[in-house]
VMD Tcl script that draws the C-alpha trace (Angstrom):
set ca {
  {0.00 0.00 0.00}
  {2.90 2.51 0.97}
  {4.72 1.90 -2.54}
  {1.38 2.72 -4.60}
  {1.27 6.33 -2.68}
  {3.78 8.01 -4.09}
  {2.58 7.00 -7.59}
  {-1.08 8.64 -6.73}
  {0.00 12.07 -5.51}
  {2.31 12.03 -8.88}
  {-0.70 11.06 -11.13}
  {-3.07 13.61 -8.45}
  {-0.83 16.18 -9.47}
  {-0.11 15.35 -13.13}
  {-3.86 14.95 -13.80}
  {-4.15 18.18 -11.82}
  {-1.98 20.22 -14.17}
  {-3.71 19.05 -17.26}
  {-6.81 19.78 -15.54}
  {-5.39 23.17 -15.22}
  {-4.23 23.83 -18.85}
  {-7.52 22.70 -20.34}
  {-9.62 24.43 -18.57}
  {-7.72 27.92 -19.35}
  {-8.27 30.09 -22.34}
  {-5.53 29.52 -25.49}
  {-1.80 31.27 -24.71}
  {-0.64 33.26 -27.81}
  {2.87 33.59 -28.62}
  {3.57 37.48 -27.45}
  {5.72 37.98 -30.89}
  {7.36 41.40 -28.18}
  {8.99 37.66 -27.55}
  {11.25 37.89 -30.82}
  {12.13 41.67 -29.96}
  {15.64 40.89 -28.41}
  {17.99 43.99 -26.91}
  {21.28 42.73 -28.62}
  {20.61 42.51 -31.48}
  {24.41 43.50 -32.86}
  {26.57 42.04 -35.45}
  {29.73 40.77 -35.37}
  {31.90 38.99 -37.89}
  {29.10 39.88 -40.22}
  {26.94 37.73 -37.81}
  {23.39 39.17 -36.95}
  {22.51 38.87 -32.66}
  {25.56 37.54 -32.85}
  {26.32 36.85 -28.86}
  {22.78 35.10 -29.12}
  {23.89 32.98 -31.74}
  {27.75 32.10 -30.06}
  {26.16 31.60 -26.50}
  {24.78 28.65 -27.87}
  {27.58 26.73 -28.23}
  {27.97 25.60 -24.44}
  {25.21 23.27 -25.15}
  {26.94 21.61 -28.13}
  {29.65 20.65 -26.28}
  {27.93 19.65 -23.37}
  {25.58 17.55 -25.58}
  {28.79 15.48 -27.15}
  {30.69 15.69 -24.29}
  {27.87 14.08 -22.38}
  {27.45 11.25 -25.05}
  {30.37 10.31 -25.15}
  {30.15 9.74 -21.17}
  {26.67 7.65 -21.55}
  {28.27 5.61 -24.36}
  {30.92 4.40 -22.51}
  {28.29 2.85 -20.17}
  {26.37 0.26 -21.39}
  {24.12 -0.26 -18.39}
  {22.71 3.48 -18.31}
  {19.05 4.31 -19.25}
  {18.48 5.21 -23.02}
  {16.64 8.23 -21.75}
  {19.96 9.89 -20.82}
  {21.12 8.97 -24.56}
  {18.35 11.06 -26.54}
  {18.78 14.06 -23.73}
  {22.47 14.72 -24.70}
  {21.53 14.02 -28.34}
  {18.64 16.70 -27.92}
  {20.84 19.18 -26.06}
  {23.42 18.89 -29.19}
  {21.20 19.73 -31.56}
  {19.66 22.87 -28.96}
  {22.37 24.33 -30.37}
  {21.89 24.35 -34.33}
  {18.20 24.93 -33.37}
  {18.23 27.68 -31.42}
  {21.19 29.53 -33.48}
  {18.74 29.38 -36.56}
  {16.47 30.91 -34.61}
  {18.20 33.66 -33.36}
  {19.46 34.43 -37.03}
  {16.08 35.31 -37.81}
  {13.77 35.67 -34.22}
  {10.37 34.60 -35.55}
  {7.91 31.79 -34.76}
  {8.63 30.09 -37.83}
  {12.36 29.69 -36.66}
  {11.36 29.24 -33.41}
  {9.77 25.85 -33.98}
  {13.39 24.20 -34.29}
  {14.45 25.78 -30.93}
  {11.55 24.54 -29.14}
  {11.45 20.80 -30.80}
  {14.94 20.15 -29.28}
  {14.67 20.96 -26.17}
  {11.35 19.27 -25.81}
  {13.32 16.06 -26.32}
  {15.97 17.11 -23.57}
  {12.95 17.76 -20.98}
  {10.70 14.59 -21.81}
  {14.07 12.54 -21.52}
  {15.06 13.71 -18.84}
  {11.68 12.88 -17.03}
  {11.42 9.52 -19.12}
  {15.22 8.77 -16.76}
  {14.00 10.59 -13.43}
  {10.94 7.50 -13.97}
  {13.54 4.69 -14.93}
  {16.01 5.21 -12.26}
  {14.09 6.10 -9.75}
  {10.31 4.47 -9.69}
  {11.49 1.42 -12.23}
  {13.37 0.42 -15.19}
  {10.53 -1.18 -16.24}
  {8.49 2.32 -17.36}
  {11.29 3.61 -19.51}
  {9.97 0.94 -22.95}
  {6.61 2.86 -22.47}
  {6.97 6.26 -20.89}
  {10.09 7.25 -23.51}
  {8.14 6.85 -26.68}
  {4.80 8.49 -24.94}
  {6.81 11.34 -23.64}
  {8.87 12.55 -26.40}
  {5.92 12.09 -28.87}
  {3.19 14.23 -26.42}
  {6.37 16.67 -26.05}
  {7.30 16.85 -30.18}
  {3.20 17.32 -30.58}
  {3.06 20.66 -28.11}
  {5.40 21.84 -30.14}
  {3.72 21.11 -33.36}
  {0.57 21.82 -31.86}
  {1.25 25.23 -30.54}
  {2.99 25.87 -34.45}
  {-0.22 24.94 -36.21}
  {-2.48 26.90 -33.54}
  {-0.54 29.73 -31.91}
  {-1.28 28.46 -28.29}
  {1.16 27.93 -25.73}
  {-0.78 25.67 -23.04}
  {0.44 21.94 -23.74}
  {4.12 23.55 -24.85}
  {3.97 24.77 -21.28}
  {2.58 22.22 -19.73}
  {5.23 19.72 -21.36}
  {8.23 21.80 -20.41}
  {7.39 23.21 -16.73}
  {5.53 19.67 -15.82}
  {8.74 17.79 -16.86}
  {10.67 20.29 -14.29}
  {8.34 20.32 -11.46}
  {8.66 16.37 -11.68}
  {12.46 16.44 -10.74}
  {12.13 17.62 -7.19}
  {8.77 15.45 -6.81}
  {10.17 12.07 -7.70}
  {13.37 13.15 -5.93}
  {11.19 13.39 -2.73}
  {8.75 10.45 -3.60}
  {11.13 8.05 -4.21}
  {14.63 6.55 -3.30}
  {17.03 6.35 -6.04}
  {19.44 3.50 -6.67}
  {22.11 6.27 -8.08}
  {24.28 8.78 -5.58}
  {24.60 12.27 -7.05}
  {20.70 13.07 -7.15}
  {21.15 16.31 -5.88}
  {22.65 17.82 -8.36}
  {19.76 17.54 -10.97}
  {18.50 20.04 -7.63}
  {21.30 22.37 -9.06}
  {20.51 22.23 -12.71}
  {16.64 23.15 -11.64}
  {17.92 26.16 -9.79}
  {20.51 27.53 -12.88}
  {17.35 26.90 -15.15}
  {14.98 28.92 -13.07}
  {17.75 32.07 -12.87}
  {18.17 31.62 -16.75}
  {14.02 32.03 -17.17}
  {14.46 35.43 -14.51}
  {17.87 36.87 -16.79}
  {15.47 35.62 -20.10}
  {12.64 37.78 -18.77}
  {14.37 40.37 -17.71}
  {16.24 40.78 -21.57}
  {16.83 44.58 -21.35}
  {17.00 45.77 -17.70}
  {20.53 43.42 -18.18}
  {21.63 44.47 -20.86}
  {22.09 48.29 -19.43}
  {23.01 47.17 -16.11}
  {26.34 45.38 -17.97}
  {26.78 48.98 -19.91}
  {25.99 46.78 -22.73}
  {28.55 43.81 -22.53}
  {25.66 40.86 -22.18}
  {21.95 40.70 -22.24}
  {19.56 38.67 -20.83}
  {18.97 36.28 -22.96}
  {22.41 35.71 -23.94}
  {22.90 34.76 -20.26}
  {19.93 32.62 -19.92}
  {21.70 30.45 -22.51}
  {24.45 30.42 -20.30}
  {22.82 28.96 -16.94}
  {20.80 26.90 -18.92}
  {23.96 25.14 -20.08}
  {25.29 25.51 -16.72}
  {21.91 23.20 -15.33}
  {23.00 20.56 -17.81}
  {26.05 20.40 -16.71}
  {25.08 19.77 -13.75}
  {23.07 17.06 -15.22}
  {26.38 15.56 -16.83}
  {28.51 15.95 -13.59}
  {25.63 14.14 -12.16}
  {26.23 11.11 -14.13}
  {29.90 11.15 -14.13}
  {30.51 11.31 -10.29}
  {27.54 8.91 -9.35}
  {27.42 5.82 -8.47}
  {25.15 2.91 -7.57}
  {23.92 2.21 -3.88}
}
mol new
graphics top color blue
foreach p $ca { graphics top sphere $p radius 0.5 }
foreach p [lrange $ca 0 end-1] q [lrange $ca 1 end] { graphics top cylinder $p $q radius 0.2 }
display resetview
């Protein structure tokens, strides 16, 4: 009876959330979204410290495969995260080339795979190995569709849902249940430099006078959000199994 409680108040609050989303009106994209402060060139290169602040997550992306190849016991989740963050960084260069929702559809559709992933392994490794065959496929496919979905229809709600559902469950399954790895704590650390990158990403302008013009806040949201997958890819090389 114990084990099947921490599995209700995840579904109670799951089914909860969706509850939520559907019963609120549609969420434009605010296209103020694509108006980003820095928008100068250099080496010819439109937005270009956008565009170069991206490449953090390329090299965390290969440098991270190459750590889950050399480990043939690890979760295939953790496989398609570090592929997804790699290609984050393509994606969301093309996008800052030329800020517009058409563009913007192959910066969202890579990280949705790093954030359904990375749930798909929170389930694996810590309620059981068993899920991953069903909750993988399931998860990146309902996260790939919110992005398609909110293309097609201009509303933000399931796009939202995927990618701040997929981070509230990292702290909840934490807390719900015991994992068989060391090292847990610092996906704890990646949540926290992801959070400060959405507060430097809102806050775009009012950074980029503060630093008399040397970064914005955007270009520095790239940079914590690399920084909380590193932590994720610290997390896998120092841990170990109980």
């Amino acid at each position: 009876m114990l084990s099947t409680i921490p599995r209700l108040i995840l579904f109670t609050i799951i089914a909860g959330l969706l509850v939520f989303v559907i019963s609120t009106d549609p969420i434009p994209q605010d296209l103020v979204y694509h108006l980003l402060i820095d928008q100068r060139k250099w080496f010819i290169v439109p937005n270009f410290a956008n565009i170069i602040s991206n490449l953090p997550f390329a090299t965390i992306g290969l440098s991270g495969l190459f750590l889950v190849l050399k480990n043939k016991e690890i979760s295939i989740s953790w496989y398609l995260f570090f592929i997804g963050l790699f290609l984050v960084a393509p994606g969301s260069s093309y996008y800052h080339l030329q800020p517009n929702n058409q563009t913007l559809l192959w910066d969202r559709l890579p990280m949705t795979i790093c954030f359904m992933s990375l749930f798909s392994a929170l389930c694996a490794e810590n309620i059981s190995s068993h899920y991953e065959k069903f909750i993988l496929p399931i998860a990146i496919s309902l996260g790939l569709s919110s992005v398609i979905y909110w293309y097609y229809t201009d509303d933000l709600r399931f796009y939202a849902l995927i990618q701040f559902g997929a981070l509230l469950s990292i702290p909840l399954i934490l807390s719900l249940y015991k994992s068989q790895y060391s090292h847990n704590y610092y996906l704890l650390y990646g949540l926290l430099f992801y959070l400060l990158a959405k507060v430097f990403e809102l806050n775009d302008s009012f950074i980029f006078e503060l630093t008399a013009h040397l970064l914005s806040g955007h270009t520095i949201k790239h940079l914590l959000a690399a920084a909380a997958t590193y932590c994720v890819y610290l997390m896998l090389k120092k841990r170990h199994s109980y």
